[in-house]
N, C-alpha and C positions, 0 to 999 in steps of 0.2 A: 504493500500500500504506500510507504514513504517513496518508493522508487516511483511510481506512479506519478503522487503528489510533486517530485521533482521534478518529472521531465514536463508537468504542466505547468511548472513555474516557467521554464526555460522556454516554452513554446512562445513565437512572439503570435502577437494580434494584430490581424490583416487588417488594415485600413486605407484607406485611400486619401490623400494628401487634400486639403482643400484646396477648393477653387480647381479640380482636378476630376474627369466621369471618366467612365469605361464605357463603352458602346458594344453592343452585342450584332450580330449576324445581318438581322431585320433592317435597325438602322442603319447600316452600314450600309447595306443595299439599296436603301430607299436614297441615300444620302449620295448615293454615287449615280442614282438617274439623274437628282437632280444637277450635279456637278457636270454630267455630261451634256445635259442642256444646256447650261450656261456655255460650256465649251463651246462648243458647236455654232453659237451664239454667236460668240468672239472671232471663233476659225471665220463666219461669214464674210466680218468686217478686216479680211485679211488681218488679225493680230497672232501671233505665233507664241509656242510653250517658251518658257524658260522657266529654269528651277534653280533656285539661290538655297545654300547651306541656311543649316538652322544657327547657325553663329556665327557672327562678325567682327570685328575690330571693333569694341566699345567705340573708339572715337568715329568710325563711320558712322555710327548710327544720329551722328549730326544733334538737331533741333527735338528729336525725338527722344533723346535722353536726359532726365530729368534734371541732375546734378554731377557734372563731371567729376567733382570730388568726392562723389559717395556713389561709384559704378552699380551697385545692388540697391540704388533707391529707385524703384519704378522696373527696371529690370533685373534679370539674371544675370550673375557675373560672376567669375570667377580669373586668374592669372595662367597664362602658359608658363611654360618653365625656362622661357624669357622676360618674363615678370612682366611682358604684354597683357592688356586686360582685354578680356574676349566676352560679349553677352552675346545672350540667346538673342534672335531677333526679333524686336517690337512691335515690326509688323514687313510687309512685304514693300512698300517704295524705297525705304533706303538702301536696303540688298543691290533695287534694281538701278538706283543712284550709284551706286558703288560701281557695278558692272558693266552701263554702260559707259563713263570712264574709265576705265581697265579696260574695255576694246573698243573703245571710239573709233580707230581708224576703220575697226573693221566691221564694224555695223554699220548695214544701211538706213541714211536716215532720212527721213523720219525712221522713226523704228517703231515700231507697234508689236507692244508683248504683253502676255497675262503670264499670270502666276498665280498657283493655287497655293496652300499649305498653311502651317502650325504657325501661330505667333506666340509669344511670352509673356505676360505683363506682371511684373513682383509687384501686387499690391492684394488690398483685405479682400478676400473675395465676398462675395453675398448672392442674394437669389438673382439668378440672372445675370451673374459676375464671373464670369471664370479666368483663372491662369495663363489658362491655354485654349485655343479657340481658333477656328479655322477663316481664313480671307479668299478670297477670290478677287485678285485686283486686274486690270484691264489699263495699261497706260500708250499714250504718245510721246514720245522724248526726240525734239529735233523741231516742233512746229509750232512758232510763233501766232499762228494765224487762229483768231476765235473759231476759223470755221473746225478746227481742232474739236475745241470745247462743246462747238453743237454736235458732231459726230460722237463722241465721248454720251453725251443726252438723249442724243437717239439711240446707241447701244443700251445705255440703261432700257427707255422704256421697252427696245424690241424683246430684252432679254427676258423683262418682270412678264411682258404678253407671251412668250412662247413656254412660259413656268404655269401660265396660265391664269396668271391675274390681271386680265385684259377686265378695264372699266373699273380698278380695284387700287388704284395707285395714281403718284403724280411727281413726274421730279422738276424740282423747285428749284431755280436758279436765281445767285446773287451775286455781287462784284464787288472784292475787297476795297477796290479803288473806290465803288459808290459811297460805300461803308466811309473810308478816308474823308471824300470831300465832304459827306455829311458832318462829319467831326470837324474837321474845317471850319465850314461855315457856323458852327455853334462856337468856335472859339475853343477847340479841345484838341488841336494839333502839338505836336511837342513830346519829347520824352516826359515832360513831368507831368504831363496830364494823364498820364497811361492809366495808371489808376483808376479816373474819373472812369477815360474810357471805356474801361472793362466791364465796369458795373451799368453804363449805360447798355452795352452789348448783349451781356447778360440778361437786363431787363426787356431789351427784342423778343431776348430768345424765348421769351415768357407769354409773349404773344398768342398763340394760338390757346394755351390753358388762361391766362388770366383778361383776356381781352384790352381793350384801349385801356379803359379805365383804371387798370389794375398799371400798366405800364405806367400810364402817366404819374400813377402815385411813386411806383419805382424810381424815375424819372429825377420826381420832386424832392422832396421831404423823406419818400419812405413808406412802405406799405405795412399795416398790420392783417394776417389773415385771421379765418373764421377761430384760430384755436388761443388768437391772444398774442403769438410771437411778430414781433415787429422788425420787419427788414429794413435799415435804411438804404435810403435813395441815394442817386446820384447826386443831390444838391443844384440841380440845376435850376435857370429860371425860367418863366412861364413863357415868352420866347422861344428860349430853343427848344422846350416840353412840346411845345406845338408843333414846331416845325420836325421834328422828329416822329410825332404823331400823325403829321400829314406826308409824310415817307411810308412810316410802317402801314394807313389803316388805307392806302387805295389799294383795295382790293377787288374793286369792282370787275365782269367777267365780260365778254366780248356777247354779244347778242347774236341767237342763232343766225346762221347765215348772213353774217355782216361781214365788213371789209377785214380780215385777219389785221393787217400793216396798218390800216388807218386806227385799229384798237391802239396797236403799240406805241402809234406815234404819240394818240392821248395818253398813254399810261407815262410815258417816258418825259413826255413833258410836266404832267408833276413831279416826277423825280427832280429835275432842271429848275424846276423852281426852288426844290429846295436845298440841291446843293451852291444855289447860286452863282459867285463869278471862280467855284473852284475848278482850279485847271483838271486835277485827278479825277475828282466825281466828275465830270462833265466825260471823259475818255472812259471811266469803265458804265456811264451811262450808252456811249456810243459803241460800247462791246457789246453789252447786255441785246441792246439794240437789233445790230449785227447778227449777234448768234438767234434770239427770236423769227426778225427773218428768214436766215434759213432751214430752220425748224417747220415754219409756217409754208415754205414756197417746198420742201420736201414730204408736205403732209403731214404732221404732229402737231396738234391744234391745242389750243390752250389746255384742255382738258388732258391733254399727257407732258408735255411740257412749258411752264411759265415762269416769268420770274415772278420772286417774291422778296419784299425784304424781308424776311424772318427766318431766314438761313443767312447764319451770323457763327459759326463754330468753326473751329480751325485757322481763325483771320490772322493769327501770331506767325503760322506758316503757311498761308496760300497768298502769292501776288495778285491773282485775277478773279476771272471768272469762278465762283464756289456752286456745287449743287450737290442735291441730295435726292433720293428714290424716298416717297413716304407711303406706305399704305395706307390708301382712306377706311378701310370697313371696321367696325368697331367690335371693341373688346372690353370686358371687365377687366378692370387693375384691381391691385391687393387691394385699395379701398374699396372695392365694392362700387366703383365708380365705371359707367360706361365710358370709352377715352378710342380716340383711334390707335389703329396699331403700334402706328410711326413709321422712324427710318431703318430700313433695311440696307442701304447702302448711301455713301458719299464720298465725294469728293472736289477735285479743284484743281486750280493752274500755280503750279509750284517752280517757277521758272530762277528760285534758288539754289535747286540741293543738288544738281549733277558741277552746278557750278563751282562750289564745295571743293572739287576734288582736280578743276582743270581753270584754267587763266582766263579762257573766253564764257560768254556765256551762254548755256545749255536751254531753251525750254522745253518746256515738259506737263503735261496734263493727263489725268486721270481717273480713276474712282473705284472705291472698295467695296467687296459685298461681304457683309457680315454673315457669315455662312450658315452658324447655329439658328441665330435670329431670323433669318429666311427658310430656313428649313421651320423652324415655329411656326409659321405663318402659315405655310404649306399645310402643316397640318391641321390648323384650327379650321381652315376651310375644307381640310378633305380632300386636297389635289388628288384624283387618280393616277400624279407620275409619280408619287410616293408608293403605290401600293404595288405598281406592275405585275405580271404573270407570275403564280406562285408556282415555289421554286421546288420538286421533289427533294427529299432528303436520300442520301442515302441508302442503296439496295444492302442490306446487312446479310451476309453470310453467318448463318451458327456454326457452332463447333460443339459436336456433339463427343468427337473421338481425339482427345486431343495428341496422341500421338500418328495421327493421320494430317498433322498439318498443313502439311505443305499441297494434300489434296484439295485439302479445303482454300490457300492462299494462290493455287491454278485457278478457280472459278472466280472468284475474285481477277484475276489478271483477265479470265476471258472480258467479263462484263468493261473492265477499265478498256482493253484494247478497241471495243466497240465504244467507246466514248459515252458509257454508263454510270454515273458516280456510284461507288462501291465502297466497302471496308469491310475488312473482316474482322469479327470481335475476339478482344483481346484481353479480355479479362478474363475470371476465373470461376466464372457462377457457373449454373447449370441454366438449365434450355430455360424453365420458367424466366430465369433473371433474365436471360439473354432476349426472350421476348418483349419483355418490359424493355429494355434498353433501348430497343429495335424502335418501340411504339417513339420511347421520349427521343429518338434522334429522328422521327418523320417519315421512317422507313416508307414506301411506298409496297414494298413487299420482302420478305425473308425470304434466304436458302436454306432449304433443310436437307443434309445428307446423311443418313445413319449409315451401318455397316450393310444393311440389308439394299440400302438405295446405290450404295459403293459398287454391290456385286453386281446388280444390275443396271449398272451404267445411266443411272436416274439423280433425279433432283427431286423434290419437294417444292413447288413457291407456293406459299402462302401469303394472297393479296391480302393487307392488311387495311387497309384501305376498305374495301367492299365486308373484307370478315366483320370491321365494326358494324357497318351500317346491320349486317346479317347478324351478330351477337344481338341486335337493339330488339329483334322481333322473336327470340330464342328464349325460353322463360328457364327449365331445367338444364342443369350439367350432362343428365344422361342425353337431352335431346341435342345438345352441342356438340356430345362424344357422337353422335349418330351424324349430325350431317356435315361434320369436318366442312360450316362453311369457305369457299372461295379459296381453297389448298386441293393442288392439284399436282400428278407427275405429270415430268415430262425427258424422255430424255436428253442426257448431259450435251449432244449436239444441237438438241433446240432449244437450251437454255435462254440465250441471247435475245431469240427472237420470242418468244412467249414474257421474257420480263419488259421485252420492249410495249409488247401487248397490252400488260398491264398499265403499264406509264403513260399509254397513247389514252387510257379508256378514263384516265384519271385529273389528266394536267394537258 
């Protein structure tokens, strides 16, 4: 008994690290239809694979890394035994910042590549927070031209329509520059204003949940919500409160079958008024602009691409044009609150970070798709590309003689050679276990060969499959022993084609 109690001290306890899942079979499968959509997606619009390691030079990872002097604040880090510091990677653009500098000469540019894969993030995890998490990112590196950034917007929406959330989504375009001359024009230009800035941003960003009014208090003085806690505000005055409010709230939407260009022109000339005589807001209004059109003269009409000011995130590292993929259909949040789904992907015009690592300047545009977060979404609606053709498990060979094995590990090679998924068991039960096994691995049918099936050059299959549906209508054991439902011989030569029988009658 003490020996016992000892080695159950010493056993350790399985857990799994937070902010960290395991994903089983199922998902795995559903998760790679929808992966190959997306691909597919991409391949159309000529972009090509690359694949970047999961770790890089800390210091390439540029703007993305939290505090150069503390390598393990925000990411993974660890030293080579050059006492270089190496992190996991944060996410997928800076890899591809790295690499298309390291073979600039020999890439054609523009260059258009995605990248799928694992990223890192060292922080607390929580519901809906994880460590590690998969991207799917989609970029151009080499093209100054907005018409870049509309092509980058039409890939979003073609992708979220062929995933099948056509009439279910909208990606929202905005321009750092706009954002710039707005600040501007309120008198918030300057490194020491940065501050102000931020909180004014932030209080955009609050737009769609809190509405005008709730900004404007942001804005002001400061918001208190329903529960008593008090945010303050930017401090601004009733001035620029306004003129910020007549940025964020024209919202207004183009009239069926009206002039697409004559909408934008009205839309964009409120913007112009309110960045007034600034040089930058007036250029990323004539981007915004630019890209609309050719959105509208290619087909994508307000209702799948528009701008918005309330895409406001990322503006510490995008120069340009910014947008986001957002689902409209609604869902309860933890509150108990109906809310839309949100953003499933984003991105923008980062015409800094290849620059980074070469003398001239590099641009560069793109956007990420939050891969967990989209496969959610997939499934709160019930996509059918989630579910595809089910998959038979496994035809299981018994063993009933075990030093006949290698009899039994031929039948098994027949069914593989024919391109049969097979296995032969390998444990140590007897035939009842081996049954059970057979059921919980999905078997579609067993092999049964005993000594007497050996002499006469026979098999046993028993569909296991048709046996349940036929056990359901079987009341006594004795009347089971009698009608040995859906198990049948056949001989060892027609093995192949009789399991194929069964497969064909089932799946």
């Amino acid at each position: 008994m003490a020996k016992a109690d000892s080695h159950r001290a010493d056993t350790l306890k399985p857990r799994l690290p937070r902010g960290f899942v395991d994903r089983r079979e199922d998902e795995i499968a559903a998760q790679h239809r929808m992966l190959e959509t997306i691909r597919q997606s991409f391949e159309l619009y000529g972009f090509e694979a690359l694949e970047t390691p999961f770790v890089e030079y800390t210091e390439a990872l540029g703007k993305f890394l939290p505090d150069l002097d503390r390598p393990n604040e925000g990411v993974f880090s660890f030293q080579d035994d050059d006492e270089s510091w190496l992190s996991l990677r944060y996410d997928l653009t800076a890899p591809l910042a790295r690499h298309v500098a390291e073979h600039f000469d020999a890439i054609p540019k523009p260059y258009r590549s995605f990248r799928a894969g694992y990223v890192f993030r060292n922080e607390k995890p929580g519901p809906g927070r994880f460590r590690q998490f998969m991207q799917f990112d989609a970029d151009i590196v080499g093209a100054g031209s907005v018409a870049a950034d509309a092509e980058i917007c039409m890939l979003m929406a073609d992708t979220l329509e062929k995933l099948g959330l056509t009439g279910q989504f909208v990606v929202k375009v905005n321009n750092r520059k706009v954002l710039d001359g707005v600040m501007e024009a309120i008198g918030l230009a300057g490194a020491d204003k940065a501050g102000q800035r931020l909180t004014v941003l932030r209080a955009i960003d609050k737009l769609d949940r809190l509405g005008a009014d709730g900004v404007r208090d942001l804005l002001g003085a400061g918001r208190k919500d329903e529960s008593g806690d008090f945010t303050k505000g930017a401090g601004l005055d009733a001035a620029a409160v306004e003129r910020i409010l007549a940025y964020v709230s024209f919202q207004s939407a183009p009239v069926e079958g009206a002039d697409r260009m004559a909408f934008w022109e009205q839309f964009f000339g409120a913007w112009t008024d309110v960045v007034g005589d600034s040089a930058i807001g007036r250029e990323g209004i004539a981007e915004l602009h630019a890209m609309m059109r050719l959105c509208a003269a290619a087909g994508y009409g307000f209702d799948r691409i528009r701008a918005d000011p309330s895409v406001v995130r990322g503006l510490e590292y995008y120069t340009g044009p910014v947008y986001e993929a957002e689902l409209t259909f609604p869902v309860t949040n933890e509150d108990g609150q109906v809310v839309r789904f949100g953003s499933v992907a984003g991105g923008g015009r980062y015409d800094g970070l290849v620059g980074r690592f070469r003398s001239e300047p590099v641009p560069a545009t793109g956007f990420s798709i939050g891969v967990s977060r989209l496969f959610s979404a997939l499934q709160l609606i019930g996509s059918p590309l989630l579910e595809g053709k089910k998959k038979p498990g496994p035809v299981v060979i018994l063993v009933l003689d075990r030093e006949n094995i290698a009899d039994y590990q031929r039948l098994v090679v027949l069914l593989r050679s024919e391109n049969i998924r097979a296995e032969l068991y390998l444990g140590g039960s007897g035939m009842k276990a081996q049954m059970k096994y057979a059921d919980r691995r999905g078997a579609p049918c067993a092999i049964i060969q005993g000594s007497n099936e050996r002499e006469a050059g026979e098999v046993q299959i028993k569909d296991l499959i048709e046996g349940a549906k036929a056990a359901e209508g079987i009341a006594s054991n004795a009347e089971w022993k009698a009608a040995r439902p859906a198990q049948f011989s056949v001989p060892e030569a027609d093995m192949v084609a009789r399991v194929r029988e069964v497969l064909a009658r089932h799946f």
